[in-house]
N, C-alpha and C positions, 0 to 999 in steps of 0.2 A: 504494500500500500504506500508505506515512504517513496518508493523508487519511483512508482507513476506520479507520484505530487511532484517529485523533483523534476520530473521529464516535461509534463504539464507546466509547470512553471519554467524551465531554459526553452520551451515552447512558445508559449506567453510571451515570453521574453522577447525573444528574436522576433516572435511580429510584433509587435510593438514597436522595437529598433525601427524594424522594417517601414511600418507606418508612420512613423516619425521622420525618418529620410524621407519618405514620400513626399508628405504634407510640408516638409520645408522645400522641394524642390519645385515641387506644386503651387507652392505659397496658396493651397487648399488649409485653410485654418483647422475645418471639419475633422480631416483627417489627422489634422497635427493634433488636435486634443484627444480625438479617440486615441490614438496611438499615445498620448501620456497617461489617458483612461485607461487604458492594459497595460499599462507599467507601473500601477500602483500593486495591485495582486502578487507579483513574484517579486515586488521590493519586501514588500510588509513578509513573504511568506523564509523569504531569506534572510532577515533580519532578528524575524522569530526562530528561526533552526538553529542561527547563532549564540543567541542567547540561552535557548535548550539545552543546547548542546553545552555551552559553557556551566550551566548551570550543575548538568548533570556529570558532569567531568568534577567538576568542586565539591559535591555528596559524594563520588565514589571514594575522590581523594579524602576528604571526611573519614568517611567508613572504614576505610583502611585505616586511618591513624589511630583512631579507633580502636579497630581489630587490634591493631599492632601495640597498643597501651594495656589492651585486659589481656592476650592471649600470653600462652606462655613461649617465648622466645629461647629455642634450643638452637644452637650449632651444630652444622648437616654439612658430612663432610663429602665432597662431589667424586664418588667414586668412577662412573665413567658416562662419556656423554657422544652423542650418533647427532652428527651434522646432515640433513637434508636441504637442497638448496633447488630451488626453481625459476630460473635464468628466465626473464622475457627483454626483449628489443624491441623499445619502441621508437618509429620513428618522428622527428616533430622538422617542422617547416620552421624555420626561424627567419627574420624578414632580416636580409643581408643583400649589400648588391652586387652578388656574382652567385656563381657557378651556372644554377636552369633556369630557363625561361619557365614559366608557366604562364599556357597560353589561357588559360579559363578568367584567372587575375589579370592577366596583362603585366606581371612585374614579376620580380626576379626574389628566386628564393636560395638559400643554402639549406641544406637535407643535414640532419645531424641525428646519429644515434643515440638515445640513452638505455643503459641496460637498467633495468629494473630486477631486484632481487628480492626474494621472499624466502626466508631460512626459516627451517623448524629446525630446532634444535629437543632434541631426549635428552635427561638428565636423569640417571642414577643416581641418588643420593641414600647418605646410610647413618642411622644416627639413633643413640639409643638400643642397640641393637636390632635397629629396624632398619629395612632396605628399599624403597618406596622409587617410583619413578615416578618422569612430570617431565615436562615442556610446554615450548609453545612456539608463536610467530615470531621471527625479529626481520629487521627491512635491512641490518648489516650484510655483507659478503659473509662467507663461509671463512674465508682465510681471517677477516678481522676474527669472529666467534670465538675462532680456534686457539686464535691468539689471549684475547680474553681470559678465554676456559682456560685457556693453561697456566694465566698467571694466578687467577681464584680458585683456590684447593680447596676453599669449604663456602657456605653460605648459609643464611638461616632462614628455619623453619619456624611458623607461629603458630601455634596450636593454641585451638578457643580451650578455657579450663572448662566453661560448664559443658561443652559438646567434643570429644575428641577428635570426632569425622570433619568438623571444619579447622580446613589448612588453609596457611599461605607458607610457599616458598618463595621468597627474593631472591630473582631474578632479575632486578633492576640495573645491576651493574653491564646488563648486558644491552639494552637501550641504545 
């Protein structure tokens, strides 16, 4: 349901633009207002997603400090850890004046790669006599990870006292 609002609204959007270039080239008033009349809807609606979003970034960060003040804080020592890494290329048009024509624009572009990287990382950890695994996503390369991981030999574990089954492992040094 988020995804169709966002589409709906860079939708909205772009006619709008659109009907705004018009109506100034037009010197059509009609169409210059409609065209800022459909530019209020995905102003207000991206403006509210920001603030959502900030909002709810600020409680989780809350919660967690939280967690991390009642729970009990043991040291989990990183017995061994499996690097996954999923390599994409993507390519972007960057406005420069050389290399290709493009004839649809009329003006000249430079093509530049960016690799994008998405690492899972598994973590073994063992603590207390206990040997538990965990991971997750990080946007670093594989080689930084690696390097990381091997300077951090342990990290901590927060265990809630009144529920055992809720954990957090810090993993943040890997960010």
């Amino acid at each position: 349901m988020e995804i169709r609002i966002k589409y709906l609204a860079n939708s909205l959007l772009i006619f709008s633009l659109i009907l705004i270039i018009m109506g100034f080239k037009s010197d059509n008033i009609f169409i210059l207002v409609f065209g800022m009349f459909l530019l209020l809807p995905p102003l207000i609606y991206y403006i509210f997603s920001k603030i959502f979003y900030e909002r709810s970034q600020n409680r989780y960060q809350e919660m967690l400090e939280s967690f991390k003040k009642e729970a009990t804080k043991i040291t989990a020592e990183i017995d061994s850890y499996q690097i996954n890494s999923n390599n994409r290329s993507l390519q972007n048009a960057v406005n420069r004046k050389h290399n290709f024509f493009n004839s649809i624009t009329k003006s000249f572009f430079t093509e530049r790669i960016k690799n994008k990287t998405k690492t899972f990382v598994a973590i073994k950890i063992s603590y207390s006599n206990i040997t538990e695994e965990s991971g997750g996503y990080f946007t670093k390369d594989p080689e930084t990870l690696k390097m990381i991981l091997g300077m951090h030999k342990e990290t901590y574990i927060y265990i809630d006292k009144k529920n055992p089954e809720n954990k957090y492992l810090d993993l943040e040094f890997l960010e």
